[in-house]
Structures are given as structure tokens and as C-alpha cells.
N, C-alpha and C positions, 0 to 999 in steps of 0.2 A: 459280882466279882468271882467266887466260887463258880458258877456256871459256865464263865467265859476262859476260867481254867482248866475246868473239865475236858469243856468242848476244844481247848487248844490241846491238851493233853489225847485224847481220842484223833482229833487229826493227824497227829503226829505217830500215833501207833496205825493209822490206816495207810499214811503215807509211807513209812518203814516197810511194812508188810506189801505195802503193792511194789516197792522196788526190789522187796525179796523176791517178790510172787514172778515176777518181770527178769530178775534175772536167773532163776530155776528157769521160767520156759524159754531164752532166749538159748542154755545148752543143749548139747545134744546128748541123745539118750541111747545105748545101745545094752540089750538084753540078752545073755547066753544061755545057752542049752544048760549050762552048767546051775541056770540059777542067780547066774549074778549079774549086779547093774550095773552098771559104768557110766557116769557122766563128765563131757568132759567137750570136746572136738572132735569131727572127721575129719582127717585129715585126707584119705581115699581110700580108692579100694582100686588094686590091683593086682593082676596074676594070683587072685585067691586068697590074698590078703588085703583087712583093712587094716589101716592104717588108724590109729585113733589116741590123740592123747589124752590122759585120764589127770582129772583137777586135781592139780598138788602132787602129783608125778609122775609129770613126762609121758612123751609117746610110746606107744607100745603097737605090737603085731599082731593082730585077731586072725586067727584061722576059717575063713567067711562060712565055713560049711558048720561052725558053732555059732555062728548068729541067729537070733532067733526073733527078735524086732529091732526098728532102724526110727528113730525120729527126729529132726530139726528142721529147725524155723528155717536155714538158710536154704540158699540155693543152688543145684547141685548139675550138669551135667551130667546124666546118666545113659550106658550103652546098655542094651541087652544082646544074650545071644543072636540075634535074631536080626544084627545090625541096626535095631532101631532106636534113636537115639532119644531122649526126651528131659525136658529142662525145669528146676522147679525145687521146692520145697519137697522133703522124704519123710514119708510115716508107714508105719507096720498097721496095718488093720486090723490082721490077726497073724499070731505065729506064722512063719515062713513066709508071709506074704510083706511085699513093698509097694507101696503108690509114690507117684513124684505128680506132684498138683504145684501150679501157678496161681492157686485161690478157687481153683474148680474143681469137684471131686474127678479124680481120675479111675480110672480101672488099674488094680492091684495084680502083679503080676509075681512069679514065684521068685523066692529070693535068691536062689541057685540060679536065674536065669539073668540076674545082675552081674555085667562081668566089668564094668569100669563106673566107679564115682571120682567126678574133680568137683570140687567147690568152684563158682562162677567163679568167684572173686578171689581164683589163685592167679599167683604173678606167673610171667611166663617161666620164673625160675623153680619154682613149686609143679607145674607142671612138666619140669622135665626130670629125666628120671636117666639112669645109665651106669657107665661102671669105667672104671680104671686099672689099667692089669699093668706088671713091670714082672720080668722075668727076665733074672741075670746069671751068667754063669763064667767063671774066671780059673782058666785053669792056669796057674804059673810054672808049672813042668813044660808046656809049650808055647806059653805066652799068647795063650789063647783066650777071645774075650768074644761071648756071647750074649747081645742083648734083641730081647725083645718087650714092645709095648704095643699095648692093642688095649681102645676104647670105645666109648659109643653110648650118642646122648639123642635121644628121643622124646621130642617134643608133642604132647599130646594136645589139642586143640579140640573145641568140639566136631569141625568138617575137617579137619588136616591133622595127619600124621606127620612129622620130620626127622626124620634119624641121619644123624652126620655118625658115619665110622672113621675110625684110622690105624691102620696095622703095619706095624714097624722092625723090619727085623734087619739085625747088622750083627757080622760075624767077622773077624779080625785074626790072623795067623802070622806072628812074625813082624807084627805090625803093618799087614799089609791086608785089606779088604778085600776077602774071596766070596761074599756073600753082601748083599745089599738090597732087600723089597722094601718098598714103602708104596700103600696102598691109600688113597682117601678117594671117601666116598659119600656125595649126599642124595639120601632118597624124601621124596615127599607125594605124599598120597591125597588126593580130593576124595572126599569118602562121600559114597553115593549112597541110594536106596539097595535095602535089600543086600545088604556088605559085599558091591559092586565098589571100586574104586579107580580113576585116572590117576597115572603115576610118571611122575618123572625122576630120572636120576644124573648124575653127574660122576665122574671118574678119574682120576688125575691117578697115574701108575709108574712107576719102576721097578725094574725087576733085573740086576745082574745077573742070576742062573739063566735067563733067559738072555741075555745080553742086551734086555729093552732098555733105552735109555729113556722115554718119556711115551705114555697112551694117554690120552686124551677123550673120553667120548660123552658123548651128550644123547640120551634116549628120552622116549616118551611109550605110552601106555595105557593097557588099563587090563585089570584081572578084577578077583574074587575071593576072597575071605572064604575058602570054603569050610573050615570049620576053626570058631572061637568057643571057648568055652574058660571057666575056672582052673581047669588043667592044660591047655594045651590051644595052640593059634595056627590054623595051616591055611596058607596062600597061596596061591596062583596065579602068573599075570605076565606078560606078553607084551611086546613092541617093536617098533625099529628105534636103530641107532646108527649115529653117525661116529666117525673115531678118527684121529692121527694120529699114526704111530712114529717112532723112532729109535733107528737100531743103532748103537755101539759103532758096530764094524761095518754098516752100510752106510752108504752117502745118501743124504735127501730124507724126508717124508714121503708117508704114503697114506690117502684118506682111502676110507673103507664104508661101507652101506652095509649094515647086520642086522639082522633080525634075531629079537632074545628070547629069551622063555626062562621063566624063573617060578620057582618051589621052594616057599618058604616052611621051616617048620618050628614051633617053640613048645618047648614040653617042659612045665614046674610043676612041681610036686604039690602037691596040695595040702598045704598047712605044713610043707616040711621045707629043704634050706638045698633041693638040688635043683638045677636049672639046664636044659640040654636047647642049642640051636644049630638049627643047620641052615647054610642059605646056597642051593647050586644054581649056578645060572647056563644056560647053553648061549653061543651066541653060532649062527651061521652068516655067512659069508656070500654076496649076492653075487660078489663079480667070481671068484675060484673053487669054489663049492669051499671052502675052510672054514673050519671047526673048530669055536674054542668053550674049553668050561672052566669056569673060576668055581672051586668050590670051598666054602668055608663051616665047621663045624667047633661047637665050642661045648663042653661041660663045664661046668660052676658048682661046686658047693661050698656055703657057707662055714666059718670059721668059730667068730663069735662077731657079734655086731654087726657094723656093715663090711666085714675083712671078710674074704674068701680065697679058696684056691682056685684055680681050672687051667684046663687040657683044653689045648688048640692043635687042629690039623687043618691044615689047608694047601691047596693045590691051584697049577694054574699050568693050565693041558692047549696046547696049538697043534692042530691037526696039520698045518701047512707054514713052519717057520724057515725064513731063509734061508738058505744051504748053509748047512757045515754049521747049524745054529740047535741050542736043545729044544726040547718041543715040553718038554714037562719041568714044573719046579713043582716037589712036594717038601712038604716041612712039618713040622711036630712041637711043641711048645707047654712047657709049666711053666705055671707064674704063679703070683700072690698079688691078691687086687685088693679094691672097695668099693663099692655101689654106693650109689648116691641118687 
């Protein structure tokens, strides 16, 4: 009877101990420069930051260039500079070094050369990432009412990119609308070898400075990622497009065949809270040799959490617009947002 006590007693502390043991190795483990360990979640890593909540309080911001090992069970979609993308379990071999293994040793690459982890098993909501801006302005000496809203949600996938924007500006005098753009836009990228990628995108437009009542256009493509990194993303890329336009004070539609070229640029601070982008596009004109550029630029810096301020300027320039019509609308903007 004592023996079969024992032995129930010993099972019992073996079975405890392996569920401990079981669930220590099922977190993940991240090590800093600093010395210190963190166990807890990946939640990702982007623009230079991981993202990682720590057991018993909440997520927090790692500065990735203070990482110093990376290890969990799960499984991770991982990009390197280098556009090569690779899927798997993550462990540090040694300081500064990361492998992603599917059960087979992989080759360990430098850690600075990781520039995006998603967990397989995030929802399409978790993968997507983006921000929200409102910027108002109310003068009542003139009964003037100035609003602008500009967003944009970027859906990361392991072969596709998709970014929906929307830029909204409306401007009121007297009670009466002397200003009106509203901009939507969706792009989606096939991401190839060698950070090659097919692109298409979509445009739906208005613009009262310009007197457009409705553009329309529908492009395809394909550029090059020519440099990603932990600080900064610039692109390049190229195609035709088809469009129909519609003016205010002209009768009818009119379809148009362009050809685009687009420079993208994204510059974050590294382990800091500022964010700059710019996106110019060219478009030419097959049938009248015309000339248009849509340029958009934005600053962002952080507030506290996910609040921030930023500075928007953007333009939208026609080299060939119908008589007695303007050819440029530029505009300028503060706001107060949140990222998400």
C-alpha cells in the first residue's frame, strides 16, 4: 500500500513537472543586448520594431537592432532583405544570428537582415496594419469649415501585398463648397523572386480645384523593391492604364490609354516614433502626349501610444486640361491620428 502511494505520488510530481516543462517551451523567448529576457509572444516584427507581448503585462515595442536571440515553437512567415521569404519555426543559434526550420536545420542568417515576421496563424485582421488621421479646422469669424481625413490599411500576406487608401478633403465658405477631393485607392502586389513584384491598382477620383467630377482607372504592372531594409522601403514600378474621366462643365466622357511609373519611398526611424512617405506617380498619355503627376507625401510622428500627429502635402498636376480649366490642385494638411 505505501509503495503504490509513492509511486502514485511520484507520477504525479512527473506529470506536473512535464506540463510545466511543456508549457516554458511552448513561449517564446526573446534576449536583449540589454541583458534581459522576455518571455512571452511574437506578436511581429515590422519597420524595425518587434512587436512582443510580455506574460502578465501586455504588449510592448522592441527596438529590433537590441535583439539579440529570437526562439519559438511556432510558426512564423519570415522576409529578409534580400526578398527571400522563408516559413517555419525561429531560433537564435548564436547572438545576432536567426534560423526559421520547418523540422530541418536551416542556415542561420543575420538578424539585422530580418525585416518582417507574421505568425502563420494570424487572422487576416492581425496582419493588417495602417492608420487613421482627421484634421479639422473651424473658423467662425468666416464661417469657414475645413475637414480633412486620410487613411490606409495594408494587408500583408506571405505572396501579396494590399493597401486600400482614402484621402478626403472638403472646404466650406459661407456655407457653400469651394473645395471638394476625395481620392480612393486600392493597390495589390504578387511578390515575386528576388523582390520583383506584379501590381495592380484601382482609382476612383474627384477633384473640384480641378473641376473633375469623376476618374476612374484601372492599371497593371510590375517593378522592384529596390531597397528594403529595418529603416527605409523604396520602390519602383511601371505599367499601362486605362481611365475615364469626367468634367463638371464638359458634356460626355472621355477614355484615355497611360502609361505610369511610380517611386515609392518609406523612411522610419529606427527604434524611434517618426515615419516619412512619399508616393509620385507620372502618368503619360498615348493619344495627346499629356502629362499627369499625382504626388502624395506624408510625416508622422508619434504622440504617445498609438496617437500621432503628421503633415500631408499633396498635388495633382495635368499638363493638358480642358480650356479655361486649372491644371494643378496643391494642398497642405495637419491632423491628429492613430495607427493601428
Amino acid at each position: 500500500m505505501r509503495k503504490s502511494v509513492s509511486s502514485a505520488v511520484c507520477g504525479a510530481l512527473l506529470a506536473a513537472a512535464c506540463r510545466v516543462y511543456g508549457q516554458e517551451d511552448q513561449r517564446d523567448v526573446v534576449a536583449l543586448t540589454t541583458d534581459n529576457r522576455l518571455e512571452g509572444q511574437i506578436l511581429g516584427l515590422a519597420r524595425g520594431k518587434l512587436a512582443f507581448a510580455i506574460d502578465g503585462a501586455g504588449p510592448v515595442e522592441i527596438d529590433w537592432s537590441n535583439v539579440e536571440t529570437l526562439r519559438s515553437p511556432r510558426e512564423f512567415d519570415v522576409e529578409l532583405e534580400t526578398g527571400e521569404r522563408l516559413s517555419g519555426a525561429i531560433l537564435s543559434p548564436s547572438p545576432g544570428r536567426l534560423a526559421v526550420t520547418a523540422g530541418t536545420a536551416s542556415p542561420a542568417v543575420e538578424t539585422q537582415d530580418v525585416i518582417r515576421i507574421t505568425p502563420i496563424a494570424a487572422t487576416p485582421a492581425e496582419r493588417t496594419s495602417g492608420y487613421v488621421d482627421l484634421g479639422l479646422d473651424f473658423l467662425t469669424a468666416n464661417d469657414e469649415l475645413d475637414l480633412k481625413i486620410d487613411a490606409e490599411a495594408e494587408n500583408v500576406m506571405r505572396n501579396y501585398v494590399t493597401t486600400l487608401s482614402f484621402d478626403a478633403v472638403v472646404s466650406e465658405f459661407d456655407d457653400e463648397t469651394v473645395q471638394r477631393r476625395n481620392y480612393f485607392q486600392i493597390r495589390s502586389r504578387r511578390l515575386l523572386a528576388n523582390r520583383w513584384f506584379a501590381i495592380g491598382r484601382l482609382h476612383f477620383e474627384e477633384d473640384r480645384e480641378l473641376d473633375l467630377d469623376a476618374r476612374t482607372l484601372l492599371g497593371f504592372g510590375g517593378g522592384r523593391t529596390l531597397l528594403q531594409s529595418n529603416r527605409a522601403v523604396v520602390a519602383l514600378y511601371g505599367g499601362l492604364a486605362a481611365d475615364r474621366e469626367r468634367y463638371r462643365s464638359v458634356p460626355g466622357t472621355e477614355d484615355n490609354a497611360e502609361a505610369f511609373v511610380t517611386v515609392e519611398w518609406d523612411w522610419f526611424e529606427l527604434g524611434g516614433d517618426t515615419r516619412v512617405t512619399t508616393n509620385a506617380t507620372t502618368f503619360l498619355g498615348f493619344d495627346r502626349g499629356r502629362r499627369r503627376v499625382e504626388l502624395d507625401a506624408r510625416l508622422e510622428r508619434a504622440i504617445f501610444g498609438n496617437m500621432h500627429w503628421s503633415v500631408s502635402v499633396y498635388e495633382s498636376y495635368d499638363s493638358d486640361p480642358p480650356e479655361g480649366l486649372e491644371n494643378s490642385d496643391l494642398g497642405f494638411s495637419f491632423a491628429i491620428g492613430r495607427s493601428f
